[in-house]
N, CA, C and O of each residue as an XYZ file, in Angstrom:
256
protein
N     -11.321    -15.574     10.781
C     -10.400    -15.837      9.687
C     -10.078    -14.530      8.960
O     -10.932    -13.707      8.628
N      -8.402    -14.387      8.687
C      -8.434    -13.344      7.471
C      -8.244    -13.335      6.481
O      -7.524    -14.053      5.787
N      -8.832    -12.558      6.269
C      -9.199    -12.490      4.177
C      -7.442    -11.893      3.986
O      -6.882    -10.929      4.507
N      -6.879    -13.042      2.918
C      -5.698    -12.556      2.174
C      -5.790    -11.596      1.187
O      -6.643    -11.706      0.306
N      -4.973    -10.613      1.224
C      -4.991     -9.699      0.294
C      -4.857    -10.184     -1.344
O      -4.068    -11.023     -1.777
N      -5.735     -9.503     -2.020
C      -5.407     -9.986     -3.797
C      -5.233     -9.228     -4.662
O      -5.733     -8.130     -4.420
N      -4.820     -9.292     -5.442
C      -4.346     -8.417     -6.769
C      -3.320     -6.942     -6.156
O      -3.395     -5.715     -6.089
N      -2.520     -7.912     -5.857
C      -1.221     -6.905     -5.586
C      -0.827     -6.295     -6.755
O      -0.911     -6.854     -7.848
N      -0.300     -4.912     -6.551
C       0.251     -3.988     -7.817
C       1.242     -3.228     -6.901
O       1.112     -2.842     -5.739
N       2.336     -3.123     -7.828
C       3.810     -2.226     -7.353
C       3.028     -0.837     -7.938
O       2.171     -0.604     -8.791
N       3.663     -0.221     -7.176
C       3.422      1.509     -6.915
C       4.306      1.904     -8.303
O       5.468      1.555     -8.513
N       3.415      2.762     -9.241
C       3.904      3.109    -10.356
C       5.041      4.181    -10.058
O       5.743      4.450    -11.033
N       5.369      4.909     -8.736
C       6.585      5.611     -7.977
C       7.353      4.581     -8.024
O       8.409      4.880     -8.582
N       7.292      2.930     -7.523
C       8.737      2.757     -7.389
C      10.132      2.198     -8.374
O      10.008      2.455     -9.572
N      10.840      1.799     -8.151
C      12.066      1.857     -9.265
C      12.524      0.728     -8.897
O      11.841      0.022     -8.155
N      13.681      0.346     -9.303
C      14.834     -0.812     -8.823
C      15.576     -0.035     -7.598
O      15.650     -0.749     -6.598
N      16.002      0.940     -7.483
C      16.601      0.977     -6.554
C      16.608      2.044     -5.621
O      17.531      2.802     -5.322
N      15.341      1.986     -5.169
C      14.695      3.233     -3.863
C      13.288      2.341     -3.825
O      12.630      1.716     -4.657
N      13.174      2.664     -2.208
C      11.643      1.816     -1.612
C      10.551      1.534     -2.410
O      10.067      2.402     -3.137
N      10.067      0.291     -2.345
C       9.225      0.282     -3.494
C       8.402     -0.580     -2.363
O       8.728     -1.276     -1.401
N       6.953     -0.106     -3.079
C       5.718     -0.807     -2.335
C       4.746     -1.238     -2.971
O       4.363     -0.672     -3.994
N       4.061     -2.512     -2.401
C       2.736     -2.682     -3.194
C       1.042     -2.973     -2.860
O       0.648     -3.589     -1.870
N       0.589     -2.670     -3.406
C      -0.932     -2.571     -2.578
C      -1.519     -3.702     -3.443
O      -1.300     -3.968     -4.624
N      -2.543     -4.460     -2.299
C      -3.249     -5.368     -2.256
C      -4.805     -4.983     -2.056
O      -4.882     -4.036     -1.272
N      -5.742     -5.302     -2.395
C      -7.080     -5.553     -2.048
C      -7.746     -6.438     -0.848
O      -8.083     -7.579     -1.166
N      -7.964     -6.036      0.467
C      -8.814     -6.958      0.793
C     -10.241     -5.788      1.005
O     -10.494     -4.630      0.674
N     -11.043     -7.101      1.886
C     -12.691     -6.906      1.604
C     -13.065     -5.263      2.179
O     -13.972     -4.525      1.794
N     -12.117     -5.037      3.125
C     -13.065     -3.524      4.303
C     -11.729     -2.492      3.511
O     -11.970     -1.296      3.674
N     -10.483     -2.747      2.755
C      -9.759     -1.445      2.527
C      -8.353     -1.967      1.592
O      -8.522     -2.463      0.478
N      -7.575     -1.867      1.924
C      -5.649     -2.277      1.363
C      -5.227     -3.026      1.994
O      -5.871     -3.671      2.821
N      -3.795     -3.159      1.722
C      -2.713     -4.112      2.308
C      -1.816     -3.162      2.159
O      -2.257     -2.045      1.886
N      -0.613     -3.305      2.268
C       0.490     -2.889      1.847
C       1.587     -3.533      2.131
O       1.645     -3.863      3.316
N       2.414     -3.814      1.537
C       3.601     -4.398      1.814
C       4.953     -3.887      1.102
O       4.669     -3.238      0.095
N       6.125     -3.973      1.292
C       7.614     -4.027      0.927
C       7.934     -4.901     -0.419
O       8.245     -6.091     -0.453
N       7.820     -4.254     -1.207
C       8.131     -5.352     -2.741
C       9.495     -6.392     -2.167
O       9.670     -7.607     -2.078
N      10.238     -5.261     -1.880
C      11.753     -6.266     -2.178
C      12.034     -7.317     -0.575
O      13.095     -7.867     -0.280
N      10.608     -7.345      0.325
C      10.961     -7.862      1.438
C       8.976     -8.268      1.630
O       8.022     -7.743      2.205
N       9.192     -9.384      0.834
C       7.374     -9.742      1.217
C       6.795    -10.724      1.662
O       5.639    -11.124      1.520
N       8.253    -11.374      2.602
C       8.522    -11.984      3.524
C       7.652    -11.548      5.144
O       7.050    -12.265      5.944
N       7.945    -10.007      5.129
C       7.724     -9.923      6.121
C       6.153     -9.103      6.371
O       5.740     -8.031      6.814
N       5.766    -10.013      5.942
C       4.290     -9.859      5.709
C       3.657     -7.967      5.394
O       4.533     -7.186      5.020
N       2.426     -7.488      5.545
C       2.155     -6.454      5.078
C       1.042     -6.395      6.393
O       0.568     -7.231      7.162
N       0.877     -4.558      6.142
C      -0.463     -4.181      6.953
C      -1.551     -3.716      6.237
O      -1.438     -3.124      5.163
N      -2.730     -3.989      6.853
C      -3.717     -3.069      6.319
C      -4.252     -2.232      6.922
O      -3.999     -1.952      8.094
N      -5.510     -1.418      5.854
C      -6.032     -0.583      6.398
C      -7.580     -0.440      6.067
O      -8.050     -1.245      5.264
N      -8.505      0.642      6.694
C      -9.598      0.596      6.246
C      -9.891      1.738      4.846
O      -9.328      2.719      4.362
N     -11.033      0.976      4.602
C     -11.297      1.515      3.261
C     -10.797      3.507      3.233
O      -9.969      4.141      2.578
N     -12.003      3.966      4.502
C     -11.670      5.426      4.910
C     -10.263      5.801      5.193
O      -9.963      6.986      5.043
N      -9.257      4.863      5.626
C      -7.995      5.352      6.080
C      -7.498      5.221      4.816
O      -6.888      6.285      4.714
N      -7.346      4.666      3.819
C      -6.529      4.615      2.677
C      -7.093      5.736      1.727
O      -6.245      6.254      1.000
N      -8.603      6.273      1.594
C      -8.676      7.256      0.822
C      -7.908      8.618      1.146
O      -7.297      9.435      0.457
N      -8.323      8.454      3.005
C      -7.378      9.841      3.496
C      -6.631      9.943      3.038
O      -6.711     10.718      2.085
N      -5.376      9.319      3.282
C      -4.088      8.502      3.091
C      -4.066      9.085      1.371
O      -3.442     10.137      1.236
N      -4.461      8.709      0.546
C      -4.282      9.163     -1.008
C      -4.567     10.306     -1.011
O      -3.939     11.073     -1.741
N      -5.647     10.784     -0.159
C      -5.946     12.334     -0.260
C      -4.269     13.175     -0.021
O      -3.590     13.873     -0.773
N      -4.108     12.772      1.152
C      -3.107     13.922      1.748
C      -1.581     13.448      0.519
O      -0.485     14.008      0.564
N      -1.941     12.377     -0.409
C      -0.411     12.422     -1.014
C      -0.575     13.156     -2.521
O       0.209     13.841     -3.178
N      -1.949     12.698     -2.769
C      -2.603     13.568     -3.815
C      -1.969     15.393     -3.688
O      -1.347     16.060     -4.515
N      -2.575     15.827     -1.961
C      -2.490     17.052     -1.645
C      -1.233     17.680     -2.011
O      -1.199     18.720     -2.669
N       0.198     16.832     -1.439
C       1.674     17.211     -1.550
C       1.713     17.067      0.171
O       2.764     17.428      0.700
N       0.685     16.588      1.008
C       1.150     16.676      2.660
C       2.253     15.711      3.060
O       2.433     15.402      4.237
N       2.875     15.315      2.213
C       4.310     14.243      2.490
C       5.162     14.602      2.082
O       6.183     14.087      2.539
N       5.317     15.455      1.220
C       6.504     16.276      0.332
C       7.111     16.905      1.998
O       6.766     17.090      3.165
N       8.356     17.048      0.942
C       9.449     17.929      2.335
C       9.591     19.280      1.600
O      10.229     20.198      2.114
């Protein structure tokens, strides 16, 4: 069985009108999903992949 994600929160980055996302809690890491499309369900990840993941945006490794 899978654990549904809980306590979704919109990304304090997004706006009305540019991509906006929101993260969920489950038990081993995140969720993530499409605010304006949450229909089409979300992915997760593990606990270690989502800290990376904040690390490298923390860093600027996504900036252009």
């Amino acid at each position: 069985m899978t654990q549904q994600p809980a306590g979704w929160r919109k990304s304090s980055r997004s706006s009305n009108h540019t991509a906006c996302v929101e993260v969920g809690r489950v038990a081993e890491g995140a969720a993530v999903r499409d605010t304006k499309d949450r229909a089409a369900g979300y992915f997760t990840t593990t606990g270690p992949q989502w800290s990376a993941f904040l690390g490298a945006i923390k860093t600027g490794r996504y900036e252009g």
